[in-house]
C-alpha positions in Angstrom: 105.5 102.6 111.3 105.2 99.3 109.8 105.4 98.2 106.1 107.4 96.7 103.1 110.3 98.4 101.4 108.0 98.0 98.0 105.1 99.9 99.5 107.2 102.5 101.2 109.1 102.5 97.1 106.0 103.3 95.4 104.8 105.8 97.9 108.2 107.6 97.0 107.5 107.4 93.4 104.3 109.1 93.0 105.6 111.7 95.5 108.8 112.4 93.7 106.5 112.7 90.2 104.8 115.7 91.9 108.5 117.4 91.9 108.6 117.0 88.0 111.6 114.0 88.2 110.9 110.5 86.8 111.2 107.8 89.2 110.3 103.7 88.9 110.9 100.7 91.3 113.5 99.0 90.1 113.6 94.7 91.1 116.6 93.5 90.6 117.2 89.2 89.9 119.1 89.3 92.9 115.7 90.3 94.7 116.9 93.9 95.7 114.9 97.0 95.3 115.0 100.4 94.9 114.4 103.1 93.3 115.8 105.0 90.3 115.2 108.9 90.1 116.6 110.8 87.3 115.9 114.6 86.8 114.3 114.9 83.0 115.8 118.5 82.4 119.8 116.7 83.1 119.6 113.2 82.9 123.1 113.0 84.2 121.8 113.8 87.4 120.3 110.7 89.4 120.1 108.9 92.4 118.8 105.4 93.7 117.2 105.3 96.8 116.4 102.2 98.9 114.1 101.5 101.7 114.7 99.7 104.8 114.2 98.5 108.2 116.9 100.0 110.9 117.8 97.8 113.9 118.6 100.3 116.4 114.9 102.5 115.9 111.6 100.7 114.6 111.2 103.1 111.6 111.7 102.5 107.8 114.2 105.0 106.1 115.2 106.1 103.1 118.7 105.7 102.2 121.0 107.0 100.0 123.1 105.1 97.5 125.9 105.0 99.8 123.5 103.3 102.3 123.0 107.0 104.7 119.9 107.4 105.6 118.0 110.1 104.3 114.1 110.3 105.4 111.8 108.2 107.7 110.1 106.6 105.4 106.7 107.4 107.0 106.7 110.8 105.5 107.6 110.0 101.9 106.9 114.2 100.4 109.9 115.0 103.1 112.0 112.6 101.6 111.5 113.8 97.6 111.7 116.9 98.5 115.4 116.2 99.7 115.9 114.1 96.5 114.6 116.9 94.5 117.2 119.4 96.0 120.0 117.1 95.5 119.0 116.3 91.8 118.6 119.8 91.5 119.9 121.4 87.6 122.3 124.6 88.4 119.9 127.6 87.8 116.8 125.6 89.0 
């Protein structure tokens, strides 16, 4: 699937709202861009996910902070659903 990391970002966003966490692109000066996802019911738990192009497949992923790739980004409910498990609250 083709695209831009910003499209692929915001699809992301409104996807991860539906899994109660709050989530905004973030564009940094130095022109990078992800996105920031913190759970509202313990802020301490967060994650910024990027977006990009990998050279050996023709897909978008989702990445991790660390740079590991999470989700294709073509199926952006798949991927807040794993964001939403990770940012989980103990007793959740």
């Amino acid at each position: 699937m083709g695209g831009d990391s910003v499209g692929h970002l915001e699809r992301l966003v409104a996807e991860l709202s539906t899994h109660g966490l709050l989530a905004r692109v973030v564009r940094t000066q130095s022109g990078r861009t992800f996105v920031r996802v913190i759970n509202p019911e313990a802020t301490s738990l967060s994650e910024n996910v990027t977006c990009r192009p990998t050279p050996d497949v023709p897909d978008w992923w989702y990445c991790w902070s660390w740079g590991e790739r999470m989700h294709t980004a073509d199926d952006p409910a798949g991927a807040a659903t794993k964001v939403a498990r990770v940012l989980a609250a103990v007793g959740e």
